[in-house]
N, CA, C and O atoms as a DFTB+ gen file, in Angstrom:
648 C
 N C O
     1  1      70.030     121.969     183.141
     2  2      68.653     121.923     183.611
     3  2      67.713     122.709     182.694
     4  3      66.657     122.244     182.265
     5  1      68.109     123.760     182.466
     6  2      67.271     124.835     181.457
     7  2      66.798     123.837     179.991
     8  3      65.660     124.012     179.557
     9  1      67.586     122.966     179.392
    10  2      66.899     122.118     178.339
    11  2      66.650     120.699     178.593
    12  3      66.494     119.849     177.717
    13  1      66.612     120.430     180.353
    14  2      66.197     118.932     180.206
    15  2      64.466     119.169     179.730
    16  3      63.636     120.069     179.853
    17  1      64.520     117.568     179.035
    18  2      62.945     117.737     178.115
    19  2      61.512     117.621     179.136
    20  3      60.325     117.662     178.810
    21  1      62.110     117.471     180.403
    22  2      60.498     117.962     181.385
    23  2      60.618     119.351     181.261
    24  3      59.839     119.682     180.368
    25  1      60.998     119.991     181.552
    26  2      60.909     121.870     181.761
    27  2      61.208     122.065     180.311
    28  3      61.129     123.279     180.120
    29  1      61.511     121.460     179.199
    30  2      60.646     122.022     178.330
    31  2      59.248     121.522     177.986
    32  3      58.493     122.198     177.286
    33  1      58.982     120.596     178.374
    34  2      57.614     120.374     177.989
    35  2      56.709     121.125     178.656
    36  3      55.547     121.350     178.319
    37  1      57.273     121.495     179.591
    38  2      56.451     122.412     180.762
    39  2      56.505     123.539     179.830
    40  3      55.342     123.841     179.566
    41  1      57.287     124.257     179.244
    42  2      57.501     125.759     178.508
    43  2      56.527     125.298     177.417
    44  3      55.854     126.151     176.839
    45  1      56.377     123.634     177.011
    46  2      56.056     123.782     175.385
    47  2      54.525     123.992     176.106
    48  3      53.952     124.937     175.565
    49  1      53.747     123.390     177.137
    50  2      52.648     123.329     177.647
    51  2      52.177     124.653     177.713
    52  3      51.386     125.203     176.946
    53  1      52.636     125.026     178.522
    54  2      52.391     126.578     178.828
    55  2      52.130     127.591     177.375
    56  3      51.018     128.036     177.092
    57  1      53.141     127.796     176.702
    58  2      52.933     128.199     175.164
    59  2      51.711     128.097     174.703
    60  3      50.781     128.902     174.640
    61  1      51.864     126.711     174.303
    62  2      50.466     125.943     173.994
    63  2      49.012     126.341     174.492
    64  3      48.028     126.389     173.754
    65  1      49.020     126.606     175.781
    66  2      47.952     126.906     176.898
    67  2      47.889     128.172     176.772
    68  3      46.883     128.567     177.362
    69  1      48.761     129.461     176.046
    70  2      48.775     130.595     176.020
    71  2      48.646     131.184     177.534
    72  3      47.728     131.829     178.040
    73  1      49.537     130.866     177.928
    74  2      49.494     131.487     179.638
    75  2      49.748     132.396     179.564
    76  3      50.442     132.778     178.622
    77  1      49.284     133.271     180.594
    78  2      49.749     134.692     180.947
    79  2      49.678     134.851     182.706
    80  3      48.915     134.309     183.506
    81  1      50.845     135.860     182.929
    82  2      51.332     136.357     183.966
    83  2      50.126     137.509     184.419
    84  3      49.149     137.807     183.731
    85  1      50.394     137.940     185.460
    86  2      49.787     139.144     185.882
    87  2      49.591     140.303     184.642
    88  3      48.562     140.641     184.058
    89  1      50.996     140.772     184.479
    90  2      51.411     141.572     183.788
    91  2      51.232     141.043     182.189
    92  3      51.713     141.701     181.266
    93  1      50.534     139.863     181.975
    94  2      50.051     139.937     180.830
    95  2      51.542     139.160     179.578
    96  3      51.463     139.175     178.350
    97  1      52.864     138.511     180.483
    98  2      53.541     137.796     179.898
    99  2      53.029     136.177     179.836
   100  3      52.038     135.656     180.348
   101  1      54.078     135.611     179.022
   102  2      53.745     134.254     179.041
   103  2      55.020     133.569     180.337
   104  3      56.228     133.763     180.200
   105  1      54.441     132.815     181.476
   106  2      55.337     132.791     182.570
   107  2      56.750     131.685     181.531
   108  3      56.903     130.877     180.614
   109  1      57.436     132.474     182.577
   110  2      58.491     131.937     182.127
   111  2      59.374     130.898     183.027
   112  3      59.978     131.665     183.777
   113  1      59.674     129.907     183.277
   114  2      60.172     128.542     183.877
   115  2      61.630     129.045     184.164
   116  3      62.359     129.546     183.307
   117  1      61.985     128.834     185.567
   118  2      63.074     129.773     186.333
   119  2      63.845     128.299     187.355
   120  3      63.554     127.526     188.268
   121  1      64.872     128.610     186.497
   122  2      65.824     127.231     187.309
   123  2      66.573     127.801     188.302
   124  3      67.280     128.803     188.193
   125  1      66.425     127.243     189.106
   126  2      66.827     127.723     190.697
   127  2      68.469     127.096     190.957
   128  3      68.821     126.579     189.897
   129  1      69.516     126.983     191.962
   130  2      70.620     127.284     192.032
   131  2      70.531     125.638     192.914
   132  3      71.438     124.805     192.935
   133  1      69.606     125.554     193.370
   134  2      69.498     123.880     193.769
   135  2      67.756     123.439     194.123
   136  3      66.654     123.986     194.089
   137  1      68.233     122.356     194.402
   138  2      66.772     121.243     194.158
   139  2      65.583     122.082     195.918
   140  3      65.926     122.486     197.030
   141  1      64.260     121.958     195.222
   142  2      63.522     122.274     196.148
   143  2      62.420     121.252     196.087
   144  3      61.678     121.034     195.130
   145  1      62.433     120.576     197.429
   146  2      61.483     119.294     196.836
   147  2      60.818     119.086     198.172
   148  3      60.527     118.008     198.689
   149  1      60.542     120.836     198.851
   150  2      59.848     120.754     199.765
   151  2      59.201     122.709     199.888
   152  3      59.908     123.716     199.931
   153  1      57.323     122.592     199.920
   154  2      57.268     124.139     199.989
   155  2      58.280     125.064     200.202
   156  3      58.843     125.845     199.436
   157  1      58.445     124.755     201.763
   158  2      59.155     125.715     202.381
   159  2      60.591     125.900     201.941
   160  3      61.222     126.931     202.173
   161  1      60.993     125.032     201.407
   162  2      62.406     125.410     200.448
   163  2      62.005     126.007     199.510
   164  3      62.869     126.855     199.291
   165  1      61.068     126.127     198.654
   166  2      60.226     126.731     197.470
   167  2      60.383     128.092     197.800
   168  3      61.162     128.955     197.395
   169  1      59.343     128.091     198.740
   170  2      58.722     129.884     199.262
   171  2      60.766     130.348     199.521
   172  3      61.470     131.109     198.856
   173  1      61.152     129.396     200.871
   174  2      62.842     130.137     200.857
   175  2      63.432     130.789     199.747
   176  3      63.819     131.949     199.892
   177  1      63.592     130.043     198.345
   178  2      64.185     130.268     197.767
   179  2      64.308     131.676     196.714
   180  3      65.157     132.515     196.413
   181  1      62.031     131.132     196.178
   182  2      62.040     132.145     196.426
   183  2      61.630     133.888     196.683
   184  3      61.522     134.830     195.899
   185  1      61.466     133.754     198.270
   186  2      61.283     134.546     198.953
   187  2      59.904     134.942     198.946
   188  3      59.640     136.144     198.912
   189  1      58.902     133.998     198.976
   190  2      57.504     134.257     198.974
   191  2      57.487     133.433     200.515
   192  3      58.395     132.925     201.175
   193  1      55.830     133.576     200.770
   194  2      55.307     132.932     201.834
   195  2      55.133     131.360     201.319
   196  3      55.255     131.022     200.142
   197  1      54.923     130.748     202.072
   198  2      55.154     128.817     201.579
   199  2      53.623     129.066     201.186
   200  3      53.361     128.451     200.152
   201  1      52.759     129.631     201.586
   202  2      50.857     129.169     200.850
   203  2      50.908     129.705     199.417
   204  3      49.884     129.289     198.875
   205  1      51.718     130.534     198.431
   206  2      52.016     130.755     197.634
   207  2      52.541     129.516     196.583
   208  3      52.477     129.436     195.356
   209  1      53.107     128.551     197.651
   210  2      53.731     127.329     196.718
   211  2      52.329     126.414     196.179
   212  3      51.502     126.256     197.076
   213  1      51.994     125.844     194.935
   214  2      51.541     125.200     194.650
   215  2      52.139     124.369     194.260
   216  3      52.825     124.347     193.238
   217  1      51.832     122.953     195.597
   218  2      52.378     121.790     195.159
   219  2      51.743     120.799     194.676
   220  3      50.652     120.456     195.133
   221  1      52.309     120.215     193.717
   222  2      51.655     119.180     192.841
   223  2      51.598     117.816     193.828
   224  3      52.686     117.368     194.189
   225  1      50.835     117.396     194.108
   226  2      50.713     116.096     194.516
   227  2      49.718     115.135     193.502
   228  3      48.618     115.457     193.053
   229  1      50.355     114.035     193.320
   230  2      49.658     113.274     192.357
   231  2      48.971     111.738     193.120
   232  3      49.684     110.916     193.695
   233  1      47.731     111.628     192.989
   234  2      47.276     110.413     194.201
   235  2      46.759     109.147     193.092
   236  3      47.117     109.357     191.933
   237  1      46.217     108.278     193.248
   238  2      46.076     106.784     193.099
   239  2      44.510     106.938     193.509
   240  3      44.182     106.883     194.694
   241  1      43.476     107.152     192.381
   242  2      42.420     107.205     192.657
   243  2      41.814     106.178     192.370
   244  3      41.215     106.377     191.313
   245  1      41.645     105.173     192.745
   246  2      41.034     103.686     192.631
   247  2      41.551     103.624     190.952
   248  3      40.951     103.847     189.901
   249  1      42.728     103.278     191.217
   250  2      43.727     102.847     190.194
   251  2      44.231     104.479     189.047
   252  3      45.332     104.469     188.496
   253  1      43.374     105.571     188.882
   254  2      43.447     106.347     187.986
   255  2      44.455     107.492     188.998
   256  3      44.428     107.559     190.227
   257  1      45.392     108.405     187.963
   258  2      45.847     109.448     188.507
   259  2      44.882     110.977     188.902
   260  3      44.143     111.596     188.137
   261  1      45.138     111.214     190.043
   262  2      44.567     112.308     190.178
   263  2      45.283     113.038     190.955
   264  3      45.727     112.675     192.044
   265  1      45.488     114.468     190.270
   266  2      46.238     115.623     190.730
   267  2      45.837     116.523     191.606
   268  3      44.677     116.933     191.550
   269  1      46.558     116.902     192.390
   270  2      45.856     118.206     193.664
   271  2      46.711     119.223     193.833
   272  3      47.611     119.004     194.645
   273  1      46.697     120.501     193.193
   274  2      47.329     121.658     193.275
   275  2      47.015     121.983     194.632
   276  3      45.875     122.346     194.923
   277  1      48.190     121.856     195.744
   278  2      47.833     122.426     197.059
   279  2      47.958     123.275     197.602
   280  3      49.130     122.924     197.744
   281  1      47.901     124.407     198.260
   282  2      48.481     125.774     198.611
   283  2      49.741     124.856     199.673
   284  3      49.337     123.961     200.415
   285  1      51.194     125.206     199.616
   286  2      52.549     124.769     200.532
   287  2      52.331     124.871     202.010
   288  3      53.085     124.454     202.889
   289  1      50.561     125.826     202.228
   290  2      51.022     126.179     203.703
   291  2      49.664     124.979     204.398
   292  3      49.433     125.046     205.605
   293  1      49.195     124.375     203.879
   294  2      48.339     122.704     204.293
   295  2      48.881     121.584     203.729
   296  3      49.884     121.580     203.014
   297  1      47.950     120.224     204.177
   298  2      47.988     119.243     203.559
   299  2      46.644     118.957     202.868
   300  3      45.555     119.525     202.946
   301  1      47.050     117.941     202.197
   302  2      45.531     117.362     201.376
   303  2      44.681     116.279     202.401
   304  3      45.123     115.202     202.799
   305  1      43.256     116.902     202.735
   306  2      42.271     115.804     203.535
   307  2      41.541     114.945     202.368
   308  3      40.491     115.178     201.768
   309  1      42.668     113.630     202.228
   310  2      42.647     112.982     201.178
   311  2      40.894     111.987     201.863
   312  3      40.176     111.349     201.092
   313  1      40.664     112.105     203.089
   314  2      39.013     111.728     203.024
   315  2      38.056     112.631     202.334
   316  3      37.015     112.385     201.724
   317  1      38.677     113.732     202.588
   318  2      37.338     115.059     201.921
   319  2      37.705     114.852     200.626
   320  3      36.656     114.411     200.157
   321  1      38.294     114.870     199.962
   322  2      38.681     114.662     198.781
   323  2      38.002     113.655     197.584
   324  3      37.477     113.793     196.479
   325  1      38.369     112.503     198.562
   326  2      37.906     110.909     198.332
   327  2      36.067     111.321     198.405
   328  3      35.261     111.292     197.474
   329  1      35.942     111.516     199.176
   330  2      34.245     111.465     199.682
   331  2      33.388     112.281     198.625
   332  3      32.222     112.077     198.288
   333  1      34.510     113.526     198.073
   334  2      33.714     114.585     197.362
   335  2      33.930     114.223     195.839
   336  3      33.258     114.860     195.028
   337  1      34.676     113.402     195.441
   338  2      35.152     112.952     193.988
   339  2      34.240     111.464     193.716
   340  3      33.844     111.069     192.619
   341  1      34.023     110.709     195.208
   342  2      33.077     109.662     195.123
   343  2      34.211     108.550     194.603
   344  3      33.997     107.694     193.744
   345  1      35.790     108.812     195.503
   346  2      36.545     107.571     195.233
   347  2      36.330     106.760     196.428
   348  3      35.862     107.248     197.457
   349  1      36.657     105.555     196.319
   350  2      36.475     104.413     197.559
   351  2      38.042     104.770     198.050
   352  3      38.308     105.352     199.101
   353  1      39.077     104.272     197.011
   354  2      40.185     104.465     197.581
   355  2      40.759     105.682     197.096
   356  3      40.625     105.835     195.882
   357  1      41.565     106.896     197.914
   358  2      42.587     107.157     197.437
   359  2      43.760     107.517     197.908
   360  3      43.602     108.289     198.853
   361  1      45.048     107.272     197.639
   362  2      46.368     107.126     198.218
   363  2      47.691     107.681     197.757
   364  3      48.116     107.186     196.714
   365  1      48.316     108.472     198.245
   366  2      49.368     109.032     197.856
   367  2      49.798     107.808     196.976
   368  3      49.949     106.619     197.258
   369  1      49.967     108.641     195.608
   370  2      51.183     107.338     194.627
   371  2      52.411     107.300     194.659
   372  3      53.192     108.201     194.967
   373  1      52.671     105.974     194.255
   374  2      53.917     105.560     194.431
   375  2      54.870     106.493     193.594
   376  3      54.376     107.224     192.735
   377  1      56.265     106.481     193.832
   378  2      57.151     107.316     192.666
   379  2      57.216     106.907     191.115
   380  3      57.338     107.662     190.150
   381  1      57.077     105.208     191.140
   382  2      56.717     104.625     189.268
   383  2      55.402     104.917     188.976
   384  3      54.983     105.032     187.824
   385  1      54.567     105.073     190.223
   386  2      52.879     105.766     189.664
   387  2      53.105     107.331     189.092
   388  3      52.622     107.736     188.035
   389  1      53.770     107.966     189.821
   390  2      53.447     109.661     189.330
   391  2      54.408     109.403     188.259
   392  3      53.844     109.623     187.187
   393  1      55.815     108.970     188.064
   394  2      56.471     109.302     186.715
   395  2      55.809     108.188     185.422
   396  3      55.965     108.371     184.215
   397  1      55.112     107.116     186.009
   398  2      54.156     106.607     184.897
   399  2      53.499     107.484     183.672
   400  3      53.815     107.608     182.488
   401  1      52.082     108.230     184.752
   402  2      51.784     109.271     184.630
   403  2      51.927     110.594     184.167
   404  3      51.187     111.139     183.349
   405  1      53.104     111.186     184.835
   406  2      53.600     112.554     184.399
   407  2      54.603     112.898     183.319
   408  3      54.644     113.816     182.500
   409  1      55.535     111.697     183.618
   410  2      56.996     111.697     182.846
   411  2      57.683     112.515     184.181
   412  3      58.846     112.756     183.855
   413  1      57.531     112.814     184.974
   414  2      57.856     113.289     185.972
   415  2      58.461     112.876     187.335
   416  3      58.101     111.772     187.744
   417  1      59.303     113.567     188.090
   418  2      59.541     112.259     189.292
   419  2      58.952     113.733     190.367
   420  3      58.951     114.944     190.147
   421  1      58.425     112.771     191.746
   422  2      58.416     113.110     192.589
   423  2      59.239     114.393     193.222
   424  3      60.455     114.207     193.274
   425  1      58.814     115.540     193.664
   426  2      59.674     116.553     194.146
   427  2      59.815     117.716     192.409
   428  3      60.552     118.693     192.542
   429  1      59.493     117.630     191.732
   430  2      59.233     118.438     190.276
   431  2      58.243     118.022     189.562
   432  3      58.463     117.962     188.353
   433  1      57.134     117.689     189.960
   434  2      55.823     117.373     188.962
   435  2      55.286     118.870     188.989
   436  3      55.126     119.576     189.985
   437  1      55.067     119.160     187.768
   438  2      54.328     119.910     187.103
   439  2      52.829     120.152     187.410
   440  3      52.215     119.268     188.007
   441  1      51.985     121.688     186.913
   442  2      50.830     120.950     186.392
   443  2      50.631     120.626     185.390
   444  3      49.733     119.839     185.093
   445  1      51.537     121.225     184.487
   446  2      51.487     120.693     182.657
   447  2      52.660     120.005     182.358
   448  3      53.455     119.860     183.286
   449  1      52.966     119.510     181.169
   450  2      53.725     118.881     180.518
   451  2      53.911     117.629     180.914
   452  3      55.002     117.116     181.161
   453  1      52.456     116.930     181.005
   454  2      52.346     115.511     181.295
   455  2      51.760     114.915     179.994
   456  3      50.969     115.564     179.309
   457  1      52.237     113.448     179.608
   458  2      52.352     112.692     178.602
   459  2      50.464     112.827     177.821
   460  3      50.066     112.691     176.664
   461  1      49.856     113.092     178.909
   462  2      48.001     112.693     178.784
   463  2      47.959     113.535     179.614
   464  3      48.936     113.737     180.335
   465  1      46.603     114.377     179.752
   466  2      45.898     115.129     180.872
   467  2      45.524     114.338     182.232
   468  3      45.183     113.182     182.482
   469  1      45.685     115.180     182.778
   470  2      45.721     114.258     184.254
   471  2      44.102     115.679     184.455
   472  3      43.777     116.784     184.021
   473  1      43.494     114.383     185.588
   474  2      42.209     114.882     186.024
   475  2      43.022     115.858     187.460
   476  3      43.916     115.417     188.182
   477  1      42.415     117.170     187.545
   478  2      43.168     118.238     188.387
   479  2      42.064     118.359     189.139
   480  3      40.874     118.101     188.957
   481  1      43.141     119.116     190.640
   482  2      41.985     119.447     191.430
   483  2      42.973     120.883     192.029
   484  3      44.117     120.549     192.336
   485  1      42.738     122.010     192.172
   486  2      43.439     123.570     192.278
   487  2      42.561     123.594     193.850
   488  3      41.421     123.141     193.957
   489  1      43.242     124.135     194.863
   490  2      42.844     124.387     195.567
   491  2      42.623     125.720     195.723
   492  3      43.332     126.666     195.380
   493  1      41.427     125.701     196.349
   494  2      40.822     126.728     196.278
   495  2      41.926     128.176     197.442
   496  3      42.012     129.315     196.984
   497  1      42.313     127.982     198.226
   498  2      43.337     128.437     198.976
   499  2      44.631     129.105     198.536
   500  3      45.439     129.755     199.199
   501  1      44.621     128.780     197.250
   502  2      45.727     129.516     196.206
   503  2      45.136     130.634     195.732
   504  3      45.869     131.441     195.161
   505  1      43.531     130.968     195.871
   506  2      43.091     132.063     195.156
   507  2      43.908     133.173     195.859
   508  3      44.786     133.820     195.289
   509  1      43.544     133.332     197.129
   510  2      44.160     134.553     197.889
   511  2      45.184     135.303     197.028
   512  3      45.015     136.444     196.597
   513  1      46.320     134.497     196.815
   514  2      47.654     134.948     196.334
   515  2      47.326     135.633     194.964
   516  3      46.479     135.023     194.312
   517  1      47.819     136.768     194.395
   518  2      48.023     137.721     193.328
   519  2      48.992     136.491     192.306
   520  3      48.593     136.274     191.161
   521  1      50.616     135.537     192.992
   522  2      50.994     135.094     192.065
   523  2      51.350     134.031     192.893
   524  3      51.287     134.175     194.114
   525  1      51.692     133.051     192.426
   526  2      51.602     131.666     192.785
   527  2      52.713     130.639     192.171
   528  3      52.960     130.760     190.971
   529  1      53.318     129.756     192.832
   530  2      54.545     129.462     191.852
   531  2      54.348     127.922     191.851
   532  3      54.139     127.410     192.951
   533  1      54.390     127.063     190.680
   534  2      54.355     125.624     190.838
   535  2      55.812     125.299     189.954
   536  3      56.676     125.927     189.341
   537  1      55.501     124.008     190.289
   538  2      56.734     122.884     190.076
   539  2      56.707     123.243     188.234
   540  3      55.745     123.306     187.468
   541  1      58.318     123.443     187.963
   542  2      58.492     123.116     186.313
   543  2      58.900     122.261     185.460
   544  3      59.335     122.458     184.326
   545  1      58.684     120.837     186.297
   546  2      59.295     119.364     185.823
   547  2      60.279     119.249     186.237
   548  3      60.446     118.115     185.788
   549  1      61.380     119.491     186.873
   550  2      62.429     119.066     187.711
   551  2      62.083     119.628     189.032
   552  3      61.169     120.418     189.272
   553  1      63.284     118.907     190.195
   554  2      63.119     119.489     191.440
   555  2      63.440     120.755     191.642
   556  3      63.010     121.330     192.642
   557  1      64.737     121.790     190.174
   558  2      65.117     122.971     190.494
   559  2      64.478     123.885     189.461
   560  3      65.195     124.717     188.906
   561  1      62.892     123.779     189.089
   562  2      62.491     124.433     188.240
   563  2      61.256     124.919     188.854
   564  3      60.562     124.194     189.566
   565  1      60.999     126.022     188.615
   566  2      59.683     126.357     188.897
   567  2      59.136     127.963     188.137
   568  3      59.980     128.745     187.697
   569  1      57.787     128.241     188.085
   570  2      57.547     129.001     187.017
   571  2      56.248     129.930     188.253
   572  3      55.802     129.305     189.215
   573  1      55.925     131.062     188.051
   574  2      54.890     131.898     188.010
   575  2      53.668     131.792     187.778
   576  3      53.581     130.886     186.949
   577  1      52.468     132.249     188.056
   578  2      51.269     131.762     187.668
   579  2      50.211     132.675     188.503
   580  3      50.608     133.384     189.429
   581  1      48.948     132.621     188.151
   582  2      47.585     133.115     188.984
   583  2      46.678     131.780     189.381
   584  3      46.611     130.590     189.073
   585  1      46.185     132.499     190.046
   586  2      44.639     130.869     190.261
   587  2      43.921     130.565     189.290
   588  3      43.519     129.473     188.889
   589  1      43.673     132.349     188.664
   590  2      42.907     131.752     187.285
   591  2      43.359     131.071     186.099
   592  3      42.706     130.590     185.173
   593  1      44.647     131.122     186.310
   594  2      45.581     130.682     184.980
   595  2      45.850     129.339     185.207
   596  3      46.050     128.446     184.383
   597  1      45.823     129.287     186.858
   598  2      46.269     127.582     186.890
   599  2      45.263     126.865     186.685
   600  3      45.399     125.686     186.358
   601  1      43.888     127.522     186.860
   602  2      42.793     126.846     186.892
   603  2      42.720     126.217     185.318
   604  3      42.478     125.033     185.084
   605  1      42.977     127.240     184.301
   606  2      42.880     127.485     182.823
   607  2      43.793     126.295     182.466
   608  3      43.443     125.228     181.962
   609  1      45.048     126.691     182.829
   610  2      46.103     125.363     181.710
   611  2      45.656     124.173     182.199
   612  3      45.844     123.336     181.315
   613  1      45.165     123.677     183.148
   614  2      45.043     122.145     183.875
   615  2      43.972     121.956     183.527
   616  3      43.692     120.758     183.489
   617  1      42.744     123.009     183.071
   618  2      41.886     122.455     182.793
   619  2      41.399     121.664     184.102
   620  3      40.912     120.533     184.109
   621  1      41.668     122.625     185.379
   622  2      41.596     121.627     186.881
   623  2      40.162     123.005     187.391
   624  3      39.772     124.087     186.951
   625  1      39.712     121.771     188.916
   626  2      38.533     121.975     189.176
   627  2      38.986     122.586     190.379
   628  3      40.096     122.241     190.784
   629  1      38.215     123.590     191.152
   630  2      38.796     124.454     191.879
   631  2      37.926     123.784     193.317
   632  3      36.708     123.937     193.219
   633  1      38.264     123.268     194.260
   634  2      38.001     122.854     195.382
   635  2      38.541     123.083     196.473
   636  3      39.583     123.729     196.372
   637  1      38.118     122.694     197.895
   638  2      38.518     122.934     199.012
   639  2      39.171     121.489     199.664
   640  3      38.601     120.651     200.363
   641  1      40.144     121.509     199.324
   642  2      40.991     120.183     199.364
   643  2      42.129     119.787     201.137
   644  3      42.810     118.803     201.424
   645  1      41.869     120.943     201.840
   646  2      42.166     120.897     203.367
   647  2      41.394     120.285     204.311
   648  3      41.728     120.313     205.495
């Protein structure tokens, strides 16, 4: 798992993006002992609160991908969303839509190390948290992060997406 080529593209992204940790490291992508392809297995594993999890959800915005960094402890009010982006439709994507898209499958999408930039949306609800953990391209990878940092590598827009 440590060299499949999603979680490194996620490491090469991050690099690239010059991320930094709290403490001023570059986060480092942490393969877990099995698959977490749900918050609350996330936060379980490990050992944070589930609103700490930022989960990647990737939607079908009148045909285009659009990403929503969510805090683990809501869902996405894909009308508020829709209404505030000025989409007619938008719909959870299919699993050949997000790995189209990401190079990614469902249950380990990233916010980086996608083939093209995907249009982001960070919820604003992740600020609270000091550190924050998202998906590292597989289901047993995941990496460290801030709000401001996630905001930074995605190049994503910080909204109220509940």
């Amino acid at each position: 798992m440590e060299n499949h080529p999603n979680v490194q593209a996620v490491r090469e992204a991050l690099r690239a993006a010059d991320a930094r940790t709290t403490d001023g490291a570059t986060p480092e992508v942490v393969v877990l002992d099995e698959a977490v392809h749900t918050a609350a297995a996330a936060a379980a594993a490990l050992g944070v609160e589930v609103g700490q999890i930022a989960n990647s959800l990737i939607f079908d915005a009148d045909g285009a991908p659009l990403l929503v960094l969510t805090s683990g402890a809501h869902r996405v009010d894909t009308a508020k969303v829709a209404a505030g982006l000025g989409i007619a439709k938008l719909r959870r994507a299919t699993p050949e839509f997000v790995r189209q898209h990401t190079g990614q499958a469902i249950g380990g999408v990233a916010p980086v190390g996608h083939p093209k930039p995907v249009r982001t949306l960070v919820d604003t609800a992740l600020a609270q948290y000091p550190v924050i953990w998202a998906a590292g391209g597989v289901p047993r990878a995941v990496f460290p992060t801030t709000y401001p940092e996630l905001l930074r590598v995605t190049a994503g827009t910080a909204a109220d997406v509940a």
